[in-house]
Each structure stands twice: as C-alpha cells, then as structure tokens.
C-alpha positions in Angstrom: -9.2 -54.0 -171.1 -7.2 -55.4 -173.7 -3.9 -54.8 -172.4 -5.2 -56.6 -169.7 -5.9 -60.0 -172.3 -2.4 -59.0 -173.4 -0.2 -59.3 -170.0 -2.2 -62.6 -169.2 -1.4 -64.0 -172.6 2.4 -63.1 -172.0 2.6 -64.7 -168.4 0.5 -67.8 -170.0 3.2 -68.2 -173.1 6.0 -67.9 -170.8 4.9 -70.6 -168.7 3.9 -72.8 -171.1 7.3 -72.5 -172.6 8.6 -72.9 -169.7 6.9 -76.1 -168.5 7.9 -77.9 -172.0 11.5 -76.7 -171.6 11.0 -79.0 -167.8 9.0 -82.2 -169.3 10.6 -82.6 -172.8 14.3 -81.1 -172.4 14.4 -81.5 -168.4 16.2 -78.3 -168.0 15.1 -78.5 -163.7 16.7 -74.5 -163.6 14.3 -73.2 -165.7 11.9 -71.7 -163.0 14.4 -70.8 -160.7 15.9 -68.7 -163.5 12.3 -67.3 -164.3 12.1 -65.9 -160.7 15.4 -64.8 -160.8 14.8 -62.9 -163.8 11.6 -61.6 -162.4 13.2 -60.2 -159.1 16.0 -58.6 -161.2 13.9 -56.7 -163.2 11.6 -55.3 -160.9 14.5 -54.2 -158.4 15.7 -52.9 -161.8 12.4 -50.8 -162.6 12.1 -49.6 -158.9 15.7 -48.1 -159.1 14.2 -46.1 -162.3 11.2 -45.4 -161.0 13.2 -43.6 -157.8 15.6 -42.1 -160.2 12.7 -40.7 -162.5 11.2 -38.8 -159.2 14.6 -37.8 -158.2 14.2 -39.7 -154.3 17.5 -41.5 -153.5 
C-alpha cells in the first residue's frame, strides 16, 4: 500500500515541476519531452523484460 502512496507522489512531483517549468520559465517542450521520455523508457524495460525471459 505504500508503494502505492509512493508512485503517486512521484508522478504528482513531476508534474508539478513540470507545470512551473511551463507557467514561470515558459519552456512549451517540457511535456512533449515528458512523454517522450516516458515512451523511451518503457520500450526500454520491455526490451529487458524479453531479454530476461530469453523470447526474441
């Protein structure tokens, strides 16, 4: 249960970073580059994943 409080607390923090980095600095690319980042990890972890069970 508390990791649960944990991953929710992490996905909160990096949006509200993120939505500061918009309003006060303007940086318009940041949540492009979040989803970005987010795609490339989990086609990164998938690719482990299928290498740990040996499926290719």
């Amino acid at each position: 249960m508390v990791l649960n409080y944990i991953w929710i607390a992490f996905f909160v923090v990096a949006f509200v970073i993120a939505l500061f980095r918009l309003v006060v600095m303007g940086d318009t690319e940041v949540f492009p580059e979040i989803m970005n980042s987010t795609f490339a990890s989990s086609k990164t972890a998938f690719e482990i994943s299928l290498g740990r069970k040996g499926v290719r």
